[in-house]
Each structure stands twice: as C-alpha cells, then as structure tokens.
Backbone bond lengths (Angstrom), bond angles and torsions (degrees), N, CA, C in turn:
res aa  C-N    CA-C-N  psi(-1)  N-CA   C-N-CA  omega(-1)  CA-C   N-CA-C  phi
1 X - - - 1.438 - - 1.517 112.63 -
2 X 1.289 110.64 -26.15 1.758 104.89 171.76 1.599 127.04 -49.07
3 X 1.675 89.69 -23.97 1.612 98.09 -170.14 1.660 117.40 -77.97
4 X 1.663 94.89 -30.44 1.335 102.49 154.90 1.463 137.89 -77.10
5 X 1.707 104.75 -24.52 1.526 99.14 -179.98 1.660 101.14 -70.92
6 X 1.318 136.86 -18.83 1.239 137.01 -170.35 1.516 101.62 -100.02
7 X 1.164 119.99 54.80 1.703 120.32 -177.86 1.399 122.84 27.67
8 X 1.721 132.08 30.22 1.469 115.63 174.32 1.623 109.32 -56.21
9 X 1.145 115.97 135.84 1.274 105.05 -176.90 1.765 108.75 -72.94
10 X 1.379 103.21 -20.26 1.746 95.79 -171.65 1.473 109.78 -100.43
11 X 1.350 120.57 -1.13 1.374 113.66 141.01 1.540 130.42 -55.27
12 X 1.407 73.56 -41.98 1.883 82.15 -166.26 1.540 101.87 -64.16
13 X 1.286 125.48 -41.33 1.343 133.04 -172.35 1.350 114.59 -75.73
14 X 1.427 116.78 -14.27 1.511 111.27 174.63 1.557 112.98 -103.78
15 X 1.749 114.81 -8.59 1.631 100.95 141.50 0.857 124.64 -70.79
16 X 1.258 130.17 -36.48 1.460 131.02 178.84 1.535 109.30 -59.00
17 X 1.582 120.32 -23.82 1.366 116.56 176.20 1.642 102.54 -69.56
18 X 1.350 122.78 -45.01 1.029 117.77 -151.16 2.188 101.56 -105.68
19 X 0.656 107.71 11.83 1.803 130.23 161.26 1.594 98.03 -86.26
20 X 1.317 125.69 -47.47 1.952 122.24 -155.78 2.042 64.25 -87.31
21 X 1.213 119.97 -57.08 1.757 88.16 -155.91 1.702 132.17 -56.60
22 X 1.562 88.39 -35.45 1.860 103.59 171.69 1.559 100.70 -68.42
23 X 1.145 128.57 1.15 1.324 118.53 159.82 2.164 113.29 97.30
24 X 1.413 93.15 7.20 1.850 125.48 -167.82 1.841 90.13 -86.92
25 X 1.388 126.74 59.33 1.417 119.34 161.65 1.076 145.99 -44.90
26 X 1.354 108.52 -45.95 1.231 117.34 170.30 1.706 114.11 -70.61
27 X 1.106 109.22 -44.75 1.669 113.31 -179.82 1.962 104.19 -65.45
28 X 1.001 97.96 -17.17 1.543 106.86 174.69 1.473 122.26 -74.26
29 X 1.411 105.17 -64.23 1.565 117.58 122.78 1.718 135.62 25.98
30 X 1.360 96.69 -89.57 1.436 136.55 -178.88 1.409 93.76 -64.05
31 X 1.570 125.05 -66.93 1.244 104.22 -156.41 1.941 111.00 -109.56
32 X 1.245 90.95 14.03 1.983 100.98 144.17 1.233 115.67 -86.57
33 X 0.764 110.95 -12.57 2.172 113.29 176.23 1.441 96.01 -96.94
34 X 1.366 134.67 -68.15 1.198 113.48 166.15 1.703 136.91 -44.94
35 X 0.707 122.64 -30.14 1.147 147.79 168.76 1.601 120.46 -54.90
36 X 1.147 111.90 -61.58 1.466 128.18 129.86 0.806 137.82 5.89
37 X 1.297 117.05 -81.67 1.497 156.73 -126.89 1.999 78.45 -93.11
38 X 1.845 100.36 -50.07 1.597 109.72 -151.64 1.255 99.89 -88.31
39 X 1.544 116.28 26.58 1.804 121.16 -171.70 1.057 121.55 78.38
40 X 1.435 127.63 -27.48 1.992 105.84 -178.97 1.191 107.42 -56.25
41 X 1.478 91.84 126.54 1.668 107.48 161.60 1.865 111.35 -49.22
42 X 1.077 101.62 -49.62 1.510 106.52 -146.06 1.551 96.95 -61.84
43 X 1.288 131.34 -23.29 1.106 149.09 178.63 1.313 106.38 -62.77
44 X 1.343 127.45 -72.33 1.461 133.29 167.24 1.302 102.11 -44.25
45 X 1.282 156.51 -40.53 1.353 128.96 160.43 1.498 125.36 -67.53
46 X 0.989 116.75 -11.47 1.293 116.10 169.98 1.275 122.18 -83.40
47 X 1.574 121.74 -37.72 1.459 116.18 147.12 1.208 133.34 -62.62
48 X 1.456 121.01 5.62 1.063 107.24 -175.72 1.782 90.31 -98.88
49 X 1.044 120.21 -24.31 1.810 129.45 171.58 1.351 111.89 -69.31
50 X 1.416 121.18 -21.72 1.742 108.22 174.82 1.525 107.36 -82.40
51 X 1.634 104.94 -35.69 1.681 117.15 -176.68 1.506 100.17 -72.68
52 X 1.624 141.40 -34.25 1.405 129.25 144.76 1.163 137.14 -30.71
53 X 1.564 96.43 -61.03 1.904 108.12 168.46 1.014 103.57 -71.07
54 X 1.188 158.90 -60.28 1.396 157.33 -141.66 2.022 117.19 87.14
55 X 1.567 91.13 7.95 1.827 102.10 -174.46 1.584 117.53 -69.63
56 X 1.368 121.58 87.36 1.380 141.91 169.92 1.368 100.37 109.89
57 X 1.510 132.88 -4.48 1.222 115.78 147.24 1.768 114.39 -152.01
58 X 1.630 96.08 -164.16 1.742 91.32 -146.98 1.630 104.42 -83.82
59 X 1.396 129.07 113.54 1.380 137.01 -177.94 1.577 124.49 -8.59
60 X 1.068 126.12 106.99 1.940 119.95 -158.56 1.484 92.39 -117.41
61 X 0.906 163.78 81.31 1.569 148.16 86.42 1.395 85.29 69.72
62 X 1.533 106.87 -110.13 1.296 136.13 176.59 1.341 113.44 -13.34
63 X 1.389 138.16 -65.93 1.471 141.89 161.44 1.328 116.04 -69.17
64 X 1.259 137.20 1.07 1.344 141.48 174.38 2.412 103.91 -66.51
C-alpha cells in the first residue's frame, strides 16, 4: 500500500483491478480515474469497460 499512498499509478490501478474483481465498482472506479489521471494506459482501458458496463457508474457511449 505505500506504493499507492505515494501515487504509483500502477499500484493504484491494480487495486482498482482487484476492487472491480471482489465485486467493489465504484472503488474500482475511483482508482481507474486516478490512475489515469497519473498516465497508465492500462487504466484508461479499464474505464473505458466500467463506462461500457455501466459497473459503479451510469453507461456513457461517449466514454466507452
């Protein structure tokens, strides 16, 4: 967790991997947008799959 309290972005994105698996969307969510935000790619595809599914938020076309 240090790696995340210090913004790694691919920490942050591989709780967020493992938050969407325990079924925690929205917190999954949260830290694919952050994640993001800090450049991982891999992250931006993954939001673009919650904004597909609609899992922790409301289905966007547009951000898909």
């Amino acid at each position: 967790m240090k790696r995340v309290e210090v913004n790694d972005p691919v920490a942050i994105w591989r709780l967020g991997v493992r938050c969407r698996q325990e079924g925690d969307y929205e917190s999954a969510f949260q830290h694919y947008k952050k994640a993001a935000e800090l450049g991982n790619a891999d992250a931006h595809y993954n939001l673009s799959c919650v904004y597909r599914d609609g899992e922790g938020v409301e289905k966007d076309k547009k951000k898909e």
